[in-house]
ZAMISE-320368 format. One record per residue (C-alpha): x, y, z; residue in one letter. Coordinates in steps of 0.1 Angstrom, whole numbers, plus 5000, padded with zeros to 4 digits. Each point is the difference from the previous one (the first is absolute). Layout:
ZAMISE-320368
XYZa/...
//
This chain:
ZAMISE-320368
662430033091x/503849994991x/501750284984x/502749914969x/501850114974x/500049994963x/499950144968x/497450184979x/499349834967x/497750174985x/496749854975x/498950164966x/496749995013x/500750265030x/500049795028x/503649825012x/501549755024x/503049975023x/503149784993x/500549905038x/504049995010x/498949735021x/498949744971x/496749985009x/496750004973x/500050364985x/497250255016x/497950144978x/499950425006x/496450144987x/500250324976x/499050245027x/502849885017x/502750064969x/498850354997x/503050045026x/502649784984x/501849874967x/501249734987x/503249885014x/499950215029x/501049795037x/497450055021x/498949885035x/496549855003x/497249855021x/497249734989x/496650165007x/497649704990x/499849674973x/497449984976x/497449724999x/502849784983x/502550075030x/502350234979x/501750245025x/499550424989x/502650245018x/500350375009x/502850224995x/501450095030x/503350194987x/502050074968x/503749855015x/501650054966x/498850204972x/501449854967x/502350234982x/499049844962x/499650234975x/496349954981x/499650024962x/497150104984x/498650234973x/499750375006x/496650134996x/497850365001x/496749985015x/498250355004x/503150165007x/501849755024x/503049814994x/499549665007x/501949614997x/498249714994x/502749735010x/500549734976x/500049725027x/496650015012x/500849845034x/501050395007x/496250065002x/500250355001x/501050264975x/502750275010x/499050384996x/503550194985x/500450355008x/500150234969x/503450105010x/500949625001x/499349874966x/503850034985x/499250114967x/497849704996x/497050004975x/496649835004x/499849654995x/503449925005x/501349745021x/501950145029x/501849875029x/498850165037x/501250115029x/497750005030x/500550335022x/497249965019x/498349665013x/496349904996x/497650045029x/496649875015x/498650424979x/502650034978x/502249864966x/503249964998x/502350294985x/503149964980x/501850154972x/501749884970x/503149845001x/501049914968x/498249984962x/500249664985x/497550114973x/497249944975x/498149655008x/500349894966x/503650064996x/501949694995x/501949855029x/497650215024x/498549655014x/503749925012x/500750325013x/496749965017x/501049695016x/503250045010x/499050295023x/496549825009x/502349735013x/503450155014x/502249884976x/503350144998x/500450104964x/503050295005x/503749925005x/501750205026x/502950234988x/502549865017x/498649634984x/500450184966x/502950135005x/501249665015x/498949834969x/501850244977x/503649935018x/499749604994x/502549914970x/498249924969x/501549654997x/501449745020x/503650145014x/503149745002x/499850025035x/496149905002x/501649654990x/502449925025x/499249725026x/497149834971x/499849694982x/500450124966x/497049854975x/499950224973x/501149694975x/496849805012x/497350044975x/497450165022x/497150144994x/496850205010x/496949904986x/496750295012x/497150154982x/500250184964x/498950325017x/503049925031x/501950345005x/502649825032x/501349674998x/501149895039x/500149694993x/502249764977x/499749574997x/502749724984x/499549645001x/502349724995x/499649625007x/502449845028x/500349635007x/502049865036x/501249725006x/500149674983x/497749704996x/497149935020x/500750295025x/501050264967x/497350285004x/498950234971x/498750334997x/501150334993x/502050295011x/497350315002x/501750395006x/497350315010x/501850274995x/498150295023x/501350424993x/502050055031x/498250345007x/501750015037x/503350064988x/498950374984x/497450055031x/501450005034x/498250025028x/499350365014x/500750134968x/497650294982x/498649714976x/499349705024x/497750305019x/498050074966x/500149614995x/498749925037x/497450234994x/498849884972x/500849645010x/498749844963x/500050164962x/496550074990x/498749914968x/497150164981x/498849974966x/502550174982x/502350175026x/502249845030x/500950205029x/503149805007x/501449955033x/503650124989x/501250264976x/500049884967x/503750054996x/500249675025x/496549854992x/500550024959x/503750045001x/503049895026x/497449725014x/498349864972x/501749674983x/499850194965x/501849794977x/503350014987x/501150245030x/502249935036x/497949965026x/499949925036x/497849705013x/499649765030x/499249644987x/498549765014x/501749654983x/497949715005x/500449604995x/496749894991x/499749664994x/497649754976x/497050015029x/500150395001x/501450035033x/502850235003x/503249775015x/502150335008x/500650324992x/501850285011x/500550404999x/502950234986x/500150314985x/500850004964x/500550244971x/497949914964x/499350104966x/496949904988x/500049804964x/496550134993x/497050175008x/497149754995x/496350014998x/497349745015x/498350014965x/503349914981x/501149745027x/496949814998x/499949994963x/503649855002x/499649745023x/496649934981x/502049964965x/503749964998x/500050044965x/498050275002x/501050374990x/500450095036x/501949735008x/502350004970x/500650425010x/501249885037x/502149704987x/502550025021x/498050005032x/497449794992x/502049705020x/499950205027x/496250134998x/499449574996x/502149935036x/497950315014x/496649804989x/501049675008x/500850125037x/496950174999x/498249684997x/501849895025x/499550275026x/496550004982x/499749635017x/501250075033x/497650285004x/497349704993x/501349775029x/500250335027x/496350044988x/500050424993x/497350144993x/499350094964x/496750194989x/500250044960x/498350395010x/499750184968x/502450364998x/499150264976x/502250304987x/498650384992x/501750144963x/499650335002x/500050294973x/502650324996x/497450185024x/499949735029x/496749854992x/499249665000x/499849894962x/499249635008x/500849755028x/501349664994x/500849695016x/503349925014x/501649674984x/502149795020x/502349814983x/503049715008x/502150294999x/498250185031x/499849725017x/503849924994x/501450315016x/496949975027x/501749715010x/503750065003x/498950355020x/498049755027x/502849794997x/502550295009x/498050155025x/499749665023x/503450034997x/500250325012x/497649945030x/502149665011x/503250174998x/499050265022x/497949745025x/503249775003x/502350305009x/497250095027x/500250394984x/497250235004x/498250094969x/496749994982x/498349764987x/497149964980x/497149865014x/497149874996x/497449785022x/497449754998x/496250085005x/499350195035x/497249785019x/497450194989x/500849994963x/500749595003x/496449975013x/498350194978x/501849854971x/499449645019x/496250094996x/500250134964x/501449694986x/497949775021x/496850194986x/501549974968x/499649645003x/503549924983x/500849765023x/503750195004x/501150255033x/503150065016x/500449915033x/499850175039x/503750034986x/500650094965x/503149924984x/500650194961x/499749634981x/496650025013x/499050304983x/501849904970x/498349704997x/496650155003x/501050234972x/500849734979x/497249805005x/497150274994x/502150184970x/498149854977x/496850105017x/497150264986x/500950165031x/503449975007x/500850374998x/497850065029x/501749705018x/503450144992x/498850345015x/499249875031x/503149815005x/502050364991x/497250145028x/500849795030x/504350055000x/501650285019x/501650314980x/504349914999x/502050285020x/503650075002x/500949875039x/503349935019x/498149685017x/499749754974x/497149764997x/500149894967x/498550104971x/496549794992x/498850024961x/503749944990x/500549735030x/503550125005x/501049935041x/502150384994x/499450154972x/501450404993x/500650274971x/503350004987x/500050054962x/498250354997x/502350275018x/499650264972x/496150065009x/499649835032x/501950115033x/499549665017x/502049844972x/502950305008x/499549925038x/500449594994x/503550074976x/501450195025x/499449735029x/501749764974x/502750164995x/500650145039x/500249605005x/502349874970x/502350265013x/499649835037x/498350335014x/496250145013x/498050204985x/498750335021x/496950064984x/499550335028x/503650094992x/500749894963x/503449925014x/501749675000x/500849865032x/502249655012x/497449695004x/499649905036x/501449735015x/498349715019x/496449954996x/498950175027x/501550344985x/498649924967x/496849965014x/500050345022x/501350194968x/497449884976x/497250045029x/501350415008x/499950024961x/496449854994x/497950275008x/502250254971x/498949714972x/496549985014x/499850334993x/501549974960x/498649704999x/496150225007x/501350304980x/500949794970x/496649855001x/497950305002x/502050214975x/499449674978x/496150025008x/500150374994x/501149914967x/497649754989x/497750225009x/500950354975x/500349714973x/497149855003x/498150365009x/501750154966x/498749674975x/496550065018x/499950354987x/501849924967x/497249694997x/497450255012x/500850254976x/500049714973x/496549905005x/498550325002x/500450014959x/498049685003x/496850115017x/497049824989x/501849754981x/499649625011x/502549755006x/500449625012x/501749975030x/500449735027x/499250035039x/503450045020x/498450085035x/497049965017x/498750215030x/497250065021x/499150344981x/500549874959x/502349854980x/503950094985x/500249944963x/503449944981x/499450094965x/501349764972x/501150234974x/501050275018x/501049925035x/498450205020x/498249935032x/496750175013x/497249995023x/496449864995x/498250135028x/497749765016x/497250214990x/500349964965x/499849575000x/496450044997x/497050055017x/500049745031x/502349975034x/503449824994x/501449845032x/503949955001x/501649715010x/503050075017x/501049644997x/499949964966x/500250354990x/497049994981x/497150194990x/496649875000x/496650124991x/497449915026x/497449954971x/501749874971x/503349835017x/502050194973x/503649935015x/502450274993x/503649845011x/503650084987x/500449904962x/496850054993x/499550154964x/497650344998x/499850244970x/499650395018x/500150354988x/502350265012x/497650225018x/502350255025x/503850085004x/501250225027x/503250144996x/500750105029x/498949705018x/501549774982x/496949804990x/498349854972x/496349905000x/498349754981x/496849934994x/498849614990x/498349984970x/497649694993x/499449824965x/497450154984x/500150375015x/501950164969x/497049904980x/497650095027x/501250365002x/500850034964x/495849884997x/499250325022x/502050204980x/502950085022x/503849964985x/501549675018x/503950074999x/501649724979x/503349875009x/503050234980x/497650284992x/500250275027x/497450245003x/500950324983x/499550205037x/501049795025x/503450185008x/498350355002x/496949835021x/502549805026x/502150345003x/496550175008x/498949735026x/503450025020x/499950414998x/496049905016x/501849775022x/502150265014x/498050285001x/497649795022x/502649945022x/500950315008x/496350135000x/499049715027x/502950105019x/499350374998x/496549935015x/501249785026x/502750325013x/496950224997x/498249795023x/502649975024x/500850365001x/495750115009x/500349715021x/497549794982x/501049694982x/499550004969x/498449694979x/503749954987x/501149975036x/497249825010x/500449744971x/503449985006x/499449865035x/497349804996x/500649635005x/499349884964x/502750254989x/502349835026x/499249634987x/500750114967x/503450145013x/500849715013x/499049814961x/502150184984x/502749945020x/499449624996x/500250124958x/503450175003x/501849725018x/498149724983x/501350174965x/503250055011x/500349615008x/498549944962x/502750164990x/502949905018x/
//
């Protein structure tokens, strides 16, 4: 069979599969085969056989790249040996430590690791530590977890820091020559109470053209965007820490920004009452919403005011109200913003964008970084407002730079791939809602099945699947439009401070108001060709350089989605573990062929009832209408659904939270037998001390199972670990639960 190339990723459950370069199916790699390997290393492979289901199983043929990533775990002593259990359990191995290789390091500490020596068909891998992030409980450690877990750049360089220290601390005279001065206009920013940069700024003004019947009305509409690329040039020690890092990442509670905080909180951010430098995007928006003309410059500004969502919205809402009677003289202009709004509001009606109402919920945390509750996110006019003039600006952006046939990036995002567009074709027709979308789905089509089924029992779950079938949006030099919004170009423009795109897209902008290209490979500025024919060799010599950003920016965006989302699990995690035993009301968000994801109501929260525990009959899933169903009793289990369950496991270092479903009736059944039914807000008084004694079980089986399985390799007899390892069940289950990790990650995307 065909040899290929891939990389490792590794499964909790000790068994893996290969990434192919080639973008075909991933191949699953059985545990005895990842004795050898770890996660993320590139191999080069082989596929051996296909199960009874035609899924392809390889062999390792050769390690081409070991991966250099440092592994974080806890530090342990077992009868004398020095041991890390890594805290991403795809590294299915723990990591023996030399006792000269501990660095001062104490038991139970979380500790990053260097490997000296690779694993091995007989042997573990060796390392020693590299650095001491710590005590698990201290607070932060989940971040500093994740940002080494996931490669994120979290250290300046020196020379960035020193870079940062030499900028003046306010705009200089000379910053202002060759900009349209705007510091009389009355603009302002309007962001989140909690907001710490402001790199945007908004004014509003009505406009009316002309004369009788052919007069046209709207309004005059400035985005003011920080112009971070006049303090970061190209090549300079910053724009490296900045490519690198590519986005800001934001946690609960910290931001690891993507500049120094001297540009990101101070030169750069539209603080009010201050100089500073912008590039505005000045539209002519008219009565229908659709912008007539606009036009970029560089500009200088003063903000009037820093403004909150919550105060804006309560204006608008009452203009006699306190709020609006503190802004007075604003509040005309906050009324032009909202009427264009509407307007714009309108206009995103007739292009028929896509609009799920998907509810957003924020962690508050305590002084020591744990979760204290979690509430929803409220959107109000005032969101929407400044969500609009961004789009607004940002089509702006992306036309300016089509017409002048530059290179750059946009942002893009496609329609369903054939596959998805069939299987959603089949989900709605078993539905029986008498609505699809056709062999070629345009966005109106999705919104209008949205709106139609929003007031449905089930419309979450019809919502979902809409969400399901589209493509993920990428930053790309080859524009094809950008679906949900339906926008024919659409880029980012109006976020340079934490997104290098953004910084990218400015300096294209202003390369061609100045009549010049843009060298992304260079930095430089260089004279625009000449003829189309030059144009056209020049942009096609340059394509492959923003390919390349254009991939870079999207990864380093993934990468940090990721850390976020792997740092609210284990702040969530660590949440419900004070909660064992008690019982909540939640509400299905996914269904899958191996249980059901519950969202509670109260709290937030998402877990997993395992299909085991719905009861003692065979459930069949439905792939077409992502359903549940009890061969017996035809109980339907579907998204929406309402179910009461207990909290019955966390892992912490899995990231999981188990239910268990609990039926009317069975509190007072148990309570009849005599045995304590956990009531909902009473927690039993040992559940802490029993989960921490189940996950020291938890690991300590581990280890023991994988002690036994070495054993048996080394008196060359396998061992029932081994054995049970590689046995076939054990493979199908591998195979499950990697069906749970990707189907949870789409619940929760």
């Amino acid at each position: 069979m065909s040899e290929f190339e891939g990389v490792v990723m590794g499964h909790r459950d000790g068994h893996g599969f290969v990434k192919r370069d080639d973008g075909e199916p991933d191949v699953y790699v059985s545990p005895d085969e990842m004795r050898a390997v770890l996660h993320k290393d590139l191999v080069r492979a082989r596929i051996v056989r296909y199960d009874r289901k035609g899924r392809p199983e390889c062999r390792i043929l050769e390690i081409v790249e070991r991966r250099k990533t440092p592994i974080i775990g806890r530090l342990l002593q077992e009868n004398g040996v020095w041991l890390v259990a890594p805290e991403d359990r795809r590294y299915g191995q723990d990591v023996l430590i030399p006792k000269n290789a501990i660095a001062q390091a104490q038991a139970g500490q979380v500790v990053v690791v260097e490997l000296t020596e690779a694993p091995s068909m007989h042997s573990q891998p060796v390392g020693r530590v590299k650095e001491v992030l710590g005590d698990i409980d201290d607070p932060g450690m989940e971040i500093e977890i994740a940002v080494r877990k996931y490669e994120v750049p979290h250290l300046f360089s020196k020379e960035t820091l020193a870079q940062a220290e030499a900028l003046p601390d306010r705009v200089r005279a000379a910053d202002m020559k060759q900009r349209v001065d705007l510091r009389d206009v009355p603009l302002v920013t309007i962001d989140g109470e909690d907001a710490r940069d402001f790199d945007d700024a908004v004014y509003c003004e009505p406009y009316a053209a002309g004369r009788g019947r052919n007069a046209v009305k709207g309004w005059r509409l400035l985005v003011a965007i920080a112009d971070v690329s006049h303090y970061v040039t190209p090549g300079s020690a910053i724009d490296d820490d900045a490519v690198e890092r590519a986005t800001s990442v934001y946690f609960p509670r910290r931001v690891i920004p993507m500049l120094p905080e001297k540009l990101s909180n101070g030169l750069c951010s539209l603080n009010p009452e201050v100089d500073r430098l912008t590039l505005v995007c000045d539209m002519l928006v008219d009565e229908t919403g659709e912008v007539q003309a606009y036009q970029f410059y560089p500009a200088v500004i003063s903000s009037h005011a820093r403004l909150t969502y919550t105060e804006v919205a309560a204006a608008l809402a009452n203009t006699r109200g306190p709020e609006a009677a503190k802004r007075q003289a604003l509040l005309p202009h906050l009324l032009h913003l909202h009427e264009v709004y509407r307007a714009l509001l309108k206009a995103r009606g007739r292009r028929g964008a896509v609009d799920f109402d998907t509810p957003e919920t924020q962690i508050i945390c305590d002084d020591n970084g744990r979760i204290e509750r979690i509430v929803p996110r409220l959107r109000n006019d005032a969101h929407r407002l400044i969500e609009e003039a961004m789009l607004a600006a940002n089509v702006c952006a992306a036309e300016f730079i089509a017409q002048a046939e530059h290179p750059g990036l946009y942002r893009v995002h496609e329609g369903p791939t054939p596959e998805k567009r069939l299987t959603l074709q089949n989900y709605l027709k078993a539905l029986g809602l008498g609505l699809s979308v056709s062999d070629d789905p345009k966005p109106a089509e999705f919104q209008a099945i949205a709106q139609a089924t929003k007031d449905r029992p089930d419309h979450q779950q019809i919502h979902t699947m809409l969400l399901r079938s589209m493509q993920q949006a990428i930053y790309t030099p080859l524009n094809s439009g950008h679906f949900g919004l339906a926008y024919s170009a659409y880029t980012h423009f109006t976020s340079p401070i934490r997104r290098y795109p953004d910084l990218l897209v400015h300096r294209v902008i202003k390369a061609i108001l100045l009549g010049k290209r843009y060298r992304l490979e260079s930095g430089e500025l260089a004279a625009a060709p000449k003829g189309k024919a030059r144009a056209g060799k020049a942009q096609a010599a340059e394509l492959s350089h923003w390919e390349a950003a254009g991939l870079q920016c999207s990864t380093h965006e993934r990468r940090a989605d990721e850390a976020s989302r792997d740092v609210e699990a284990w702040l969530k995690c660590r949440y419900m573990r004070e909660r064992l035993g008690e019982e909540f009301v939640g509400t299905v968000s996914a269904v899958t062929s191996f249980g059901l994801f519950v969202t509670l109501e109260s709290l937030f929260v998402e877990g997993l009832v395992h299909i085991t525990e719905l009861g003692g009959e065979y459930y069949r899933f439905d792939e077409l209408r992502q359903e549940l169903r009890g061969e017996r009793s035809g109980m339907r289990y579907v998204v929406g659904t309402k179910v009461r369950v207990q909290v019955s496991r966390v892992d912490l270092d899995g990231r999981r939270i188990d239910f268990r479903l609990v039926r009317e009736g069975e509190a007072e059944r148990l309570l009849s037998k005599g045995r304590p039914a956990a009531a909902s807000g009473k927690k039993p008084s040992s559940a802490v001390e029993s989960l921490a004694a189940v996950e020291d079980a938890d690991r300590a089986m581990r280890r023991s199972t994988k002690a036994l399985a070495k054993a048996g390799r080394s008196s060359g007899k396998p061992s029932a670990a081994s054995a049970s390892r590689s046995s076939s069940p054990a493979k199908k289950g591998g195979r499950d639960a990697k069906g749970a990790s990707k189907a949870g990650s789409r619940a929760r995307r």
